[in-house]
C-alpha positions in Angstrom: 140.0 167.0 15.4 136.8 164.7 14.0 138.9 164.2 11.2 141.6 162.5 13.4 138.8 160.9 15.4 137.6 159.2 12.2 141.0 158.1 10.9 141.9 156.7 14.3 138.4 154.8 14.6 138.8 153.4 11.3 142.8 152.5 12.2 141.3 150.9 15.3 138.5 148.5 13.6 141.0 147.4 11.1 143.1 146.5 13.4 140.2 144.6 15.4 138.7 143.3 12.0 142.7 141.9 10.9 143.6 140.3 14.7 139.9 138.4 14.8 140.6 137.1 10.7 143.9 136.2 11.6 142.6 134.8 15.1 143.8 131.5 15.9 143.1 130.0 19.3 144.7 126.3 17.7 148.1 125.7 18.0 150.2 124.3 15.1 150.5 120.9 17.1 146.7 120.5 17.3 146.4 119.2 13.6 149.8 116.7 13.9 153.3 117.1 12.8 152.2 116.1 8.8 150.2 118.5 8.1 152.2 121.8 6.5 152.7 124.6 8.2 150.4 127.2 5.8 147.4 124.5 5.5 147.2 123.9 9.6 147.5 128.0 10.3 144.5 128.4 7.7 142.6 125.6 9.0 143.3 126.8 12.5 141.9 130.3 11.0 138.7 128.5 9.6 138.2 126.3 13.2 138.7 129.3 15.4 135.9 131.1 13.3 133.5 128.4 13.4 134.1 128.1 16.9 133.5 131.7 17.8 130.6 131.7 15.9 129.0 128.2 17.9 130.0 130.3 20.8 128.0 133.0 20.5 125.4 130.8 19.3 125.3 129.4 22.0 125.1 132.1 24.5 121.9 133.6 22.5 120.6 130.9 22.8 120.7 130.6 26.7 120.1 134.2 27.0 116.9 133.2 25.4 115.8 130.6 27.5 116.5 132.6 30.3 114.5 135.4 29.3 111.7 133.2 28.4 111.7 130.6 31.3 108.9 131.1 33.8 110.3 132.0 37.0 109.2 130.0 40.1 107.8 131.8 42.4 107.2 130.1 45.9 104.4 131.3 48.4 103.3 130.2 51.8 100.3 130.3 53.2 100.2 129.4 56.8 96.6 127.6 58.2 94.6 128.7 55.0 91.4 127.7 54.5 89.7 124.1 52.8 88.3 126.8 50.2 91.8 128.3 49.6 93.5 124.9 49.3 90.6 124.2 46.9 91.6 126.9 44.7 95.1 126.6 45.0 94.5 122.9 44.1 92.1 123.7 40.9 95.0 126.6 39.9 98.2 124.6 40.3 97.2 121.0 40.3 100.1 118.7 42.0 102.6 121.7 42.1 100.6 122.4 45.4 102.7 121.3 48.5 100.4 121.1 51.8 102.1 119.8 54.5 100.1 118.3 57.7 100.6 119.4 61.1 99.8 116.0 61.7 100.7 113.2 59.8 98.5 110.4 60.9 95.1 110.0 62.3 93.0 106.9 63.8 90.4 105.7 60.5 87.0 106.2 63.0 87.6 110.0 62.4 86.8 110.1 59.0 85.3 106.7 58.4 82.0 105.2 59.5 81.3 101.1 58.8 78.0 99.4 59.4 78.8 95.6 58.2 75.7 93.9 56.6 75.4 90.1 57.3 73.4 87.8 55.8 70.0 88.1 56.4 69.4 84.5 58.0 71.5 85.6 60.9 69.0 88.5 62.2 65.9 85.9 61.4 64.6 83.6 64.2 66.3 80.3 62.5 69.5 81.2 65.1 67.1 81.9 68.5 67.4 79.3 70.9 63.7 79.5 71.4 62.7 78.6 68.0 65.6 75.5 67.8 63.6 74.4 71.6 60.4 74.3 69.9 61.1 72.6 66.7 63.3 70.4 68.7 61.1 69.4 71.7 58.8 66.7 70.2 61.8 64.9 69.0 62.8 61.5 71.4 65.7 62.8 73.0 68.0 59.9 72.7 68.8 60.7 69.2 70.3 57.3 68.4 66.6 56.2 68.4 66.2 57.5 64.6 67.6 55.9 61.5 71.3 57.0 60.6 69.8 58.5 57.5 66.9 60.5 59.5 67.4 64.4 59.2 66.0 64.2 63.3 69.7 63.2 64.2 71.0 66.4 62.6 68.3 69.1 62.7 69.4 70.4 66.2 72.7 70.4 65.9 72.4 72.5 62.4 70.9 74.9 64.3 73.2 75.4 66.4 75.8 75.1 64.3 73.7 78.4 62.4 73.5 80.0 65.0 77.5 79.5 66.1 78.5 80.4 63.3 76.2 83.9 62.7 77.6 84.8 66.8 81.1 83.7 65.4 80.9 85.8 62.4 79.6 88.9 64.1 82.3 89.0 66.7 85.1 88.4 64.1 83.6 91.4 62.2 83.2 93.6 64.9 86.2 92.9 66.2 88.3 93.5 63.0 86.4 96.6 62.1 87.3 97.9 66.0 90.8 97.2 64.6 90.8 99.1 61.6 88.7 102.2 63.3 91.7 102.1 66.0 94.5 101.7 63.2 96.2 104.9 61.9 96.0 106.3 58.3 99.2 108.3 57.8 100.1 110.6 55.7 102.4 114.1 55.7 100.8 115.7 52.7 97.3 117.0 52.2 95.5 114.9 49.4 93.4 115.4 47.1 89.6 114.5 47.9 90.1 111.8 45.1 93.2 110.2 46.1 92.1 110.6 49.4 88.8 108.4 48.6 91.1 106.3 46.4 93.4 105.2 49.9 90.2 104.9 52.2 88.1 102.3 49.7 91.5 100.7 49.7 91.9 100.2 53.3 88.1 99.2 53.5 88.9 95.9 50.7 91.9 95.4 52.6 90.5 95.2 55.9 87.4 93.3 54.2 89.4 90.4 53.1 91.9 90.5 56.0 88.4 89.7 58.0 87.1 86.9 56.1 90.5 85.2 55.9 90.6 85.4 59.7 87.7 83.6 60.4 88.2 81.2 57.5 91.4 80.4 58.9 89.9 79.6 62.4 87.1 77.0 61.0 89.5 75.9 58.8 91.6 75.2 61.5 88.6 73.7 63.7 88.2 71.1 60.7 91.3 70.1 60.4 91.4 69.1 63.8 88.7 67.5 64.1 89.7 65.1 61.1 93.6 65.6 61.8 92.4 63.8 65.5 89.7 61.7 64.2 86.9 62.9 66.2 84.1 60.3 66.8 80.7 62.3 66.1 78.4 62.1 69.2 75.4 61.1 66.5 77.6 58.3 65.5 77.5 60.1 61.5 81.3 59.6 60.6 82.3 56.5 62.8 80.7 53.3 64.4 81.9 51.3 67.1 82.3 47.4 66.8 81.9 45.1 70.1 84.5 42.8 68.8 82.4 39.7 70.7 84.0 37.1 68.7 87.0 37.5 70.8 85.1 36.4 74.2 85.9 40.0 75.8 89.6 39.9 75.8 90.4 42.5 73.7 91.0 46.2 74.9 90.3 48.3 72.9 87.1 49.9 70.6 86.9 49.0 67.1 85.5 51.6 64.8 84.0 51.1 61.3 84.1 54.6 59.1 80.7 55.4 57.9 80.7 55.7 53.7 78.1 58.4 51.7 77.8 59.5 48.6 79.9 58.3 45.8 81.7 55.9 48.0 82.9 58.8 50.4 84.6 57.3 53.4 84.7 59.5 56.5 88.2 58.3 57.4 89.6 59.5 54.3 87.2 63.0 53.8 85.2 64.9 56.3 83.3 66.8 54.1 81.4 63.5 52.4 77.7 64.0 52.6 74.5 62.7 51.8 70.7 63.9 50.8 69.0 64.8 53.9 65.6 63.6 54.6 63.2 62.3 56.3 62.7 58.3 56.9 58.7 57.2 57.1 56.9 54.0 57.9 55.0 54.6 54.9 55.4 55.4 51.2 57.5 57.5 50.3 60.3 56.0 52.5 62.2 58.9 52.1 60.9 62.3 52.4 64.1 64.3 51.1 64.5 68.0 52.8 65.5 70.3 49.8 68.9 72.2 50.1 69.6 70.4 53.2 72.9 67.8 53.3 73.5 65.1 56.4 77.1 63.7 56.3 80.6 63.3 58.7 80.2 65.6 61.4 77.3 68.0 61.4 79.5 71.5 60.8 80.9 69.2 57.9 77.2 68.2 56.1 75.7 72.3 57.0 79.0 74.0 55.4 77.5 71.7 52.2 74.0 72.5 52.5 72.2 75.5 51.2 69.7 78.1 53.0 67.0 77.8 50.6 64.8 75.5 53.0 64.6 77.8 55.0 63.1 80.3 52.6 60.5 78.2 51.1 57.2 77.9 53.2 56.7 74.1 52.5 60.0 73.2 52.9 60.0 74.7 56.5 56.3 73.0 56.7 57.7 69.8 56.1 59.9 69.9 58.7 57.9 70.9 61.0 55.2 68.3 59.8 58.0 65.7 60.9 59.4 67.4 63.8 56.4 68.4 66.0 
C-alpha cells in the first residue's frame, strides 16, 4: 500500500512539475502573427516563468511589510490631565491629537499687558500747573515778542506735550482693551511653544496696529491743517497784509507765507522749522534753546524738536531764566 502511495505521489508531482514547465498563461497572438509557432510557445514558456516568479516576489515581499509594519494603535483619553498631555506630548510628539472643548477664548485670560510710555509723559513737563507757572510771567498778548522768540511757542509746546502723551495713552489703552476683548481661536491643544509662538505674535501685531492708528489720526490732523491752509493764531506760518495802497476797497485779507530754514516756505511745507531761541536786548542777540525747533504751526516745529532740553538742568534753567 506505501508502495502505491509512493508511486502515485511521485506520478502526481510529475505531473504538477510537467504542467507548471509547460505553463503558458501567453497566447500565441501575444508575440504577433511573424513570429513562428515553436519560438512564441517557448518564449511564452520563459515569460510565464519569469512572471510567476515576480509574482511571488512580490507577495513576500508585502507579507513582509506587513508583518513588519508598526500597527497604529489609537487611544482616547477623555479630560486627562496637563501632566498626562505632557507626557503624551514628550512620548508621541505631533502624533498627539487634543481636541478643545472650546475652541476660542478672549486674550485677557491668558495674557496680561502693562504698556510703558515714554518717561516724559509721567514727568511734570505735561501738568497744567507747571505750563501755568512757567507761563505766567510772560505778557499775555503773545504778538508782543519777536517772531523768532521761543516765548511765542513755549506754551503751546506744552500743550501740545501734554496732548499728545493724553492722546497716546488713550489710543493704547483703548487698543490693548481691544485685543484683551478679541478671541484667540483654536480647536487643537498646542504645544506650550507654539502656543507662546501665536501669543508674542498677536502682541507685535496688535503693537503696530496701535501705533499706525494714532499715526494715521495726526497724520490726518496735519494734512488738514495744510490741505485747508490754517492761519497759526501766533501768526508762525502766515502774515496778513493791509493792502492800504488800494484806499480800503478791496475785500479781502492778503496773506504773505512766512519762509525758515533753507528757504522753507510754509505754503509749500508745514513741517519747515527754525532754531528756537531766545531774542535779548543785549549780546548775544540770540540765546538758542538746545533740542528745541520753532516753525509753521507749533505741533509742526515740536514733532521736529527733540526732548533733550528737557533733560539737561541748564537748558531747563535757561528757560526759566527767560520765562519768569
Amino acid at each position: 500500500m506505501s508502495d502505491r502511495i509512493k508511486v502515485l505521489s511521485g506520478q502526481v508531482v510529475r505531473l504538477i512539475f510537467t504542467r507548471l514547465a509547460n505553463l503558458n498563461i501567453f497566447p500565441l497572438r501575444s508575440f504577433g502573427s511573424r513570429m513562428d509557432r515553436k519560438d512564441a510557445i517557448y518564449l511564452g514558456k520563459i515569460t510565464t516563468r519569469f512572471y510567476i516568479v515576480l509574482l511571488i516576489v512580490s507577495v513576500v515581499i508585502l507579507a513582509l511589510y506587513t508583518a513588519v509594519r508598526p500597527r497604529i494603535i489609537t487611544k482616547v483619553f477623555v479630560k486627562p490631565t496637563f501632566n498626562l498631555y505632557s507626557d503624551l506630548r514628550h512620548d508621541h510628539g505631533d502624533a498627539l491629537q487634543c481636541r478643545c472643548s472650546y475652541i476660542s477664548w478672549t486674550y485677557d485670560n491668558f495674557v496680561h499687558i502693562k504698556p510703558t510710555f515714554h518717561q516724559i509723559c509721567s514727568g511734570p513737563f505735561v501738568l497744567e500747573q507747571w505750563r501755568t507757572n512757567i507761563t505766567d510771567k510772560l505778557v499775555s498778548d503773545l504778538s508782543a515778542y519777536p517772531m523768532n522768540d521761543y516765548r511765542r511757542f513755549l506754551s503751546s509746546h506744552l500743550q501740545f506735550l501734554s496732548g499728545l502723551c493724553s492722546q497716546t495713552t488713550k489710543s493704547v489703552n483703548r487698543s490693548l482693551a481691544q485685543f484683551l476683548s478679541s478671541f484667540f481661536v483654536t480647536n487643537e491643544l498646542l504645544s506650550p511653544e507654539l502656543f507662546q509662538t501665536r501669543i508674542e505674535s498677536a502682541v507685535d501685531q496688535n503693537r503696530f496696529k496701535a501705533s499706525v492708528v494714532f499715526n494715521r489720526a495726526l497724520s490726518l490732523l496735519q494734512i488738514t491743517n495744510h490741505g485747508n491752509d490754517v492761519i497759526s493764531a501766533y501768526g508762525s506760518n502766515f502774515q496778513l497784509i493791509d493792502p492800504w495802497w488800494l484806499n480800503n476797497s478791496y475785500s479781502s485779507a492778503i496773506t504773505r507765507a512766512i519762509t525758515y530754514d533753507n528757504n522753507c516756505s510754509c505754503a509749500l511745507n508745514m513741517s519747515c522749522t527754525t532754531q528756537a531761541g531766545f531774542v535779548t536786548t543785549s549780546l548775544p542777540s540770540f540765546v538758542p534753546i538746545q533740542g528745541l525747533k520753532m516753525g509753521c504751526t507749533p505741533n509742526e516745529a515740536f514733532l521736529a524738536s527733540t526732548l533733550e532740553c528737557f533733560y539737561n538742568s541748564t537748558c531747563l534753567g535757561l528757560i526759566l531764566q527767560y520765562t519768569m
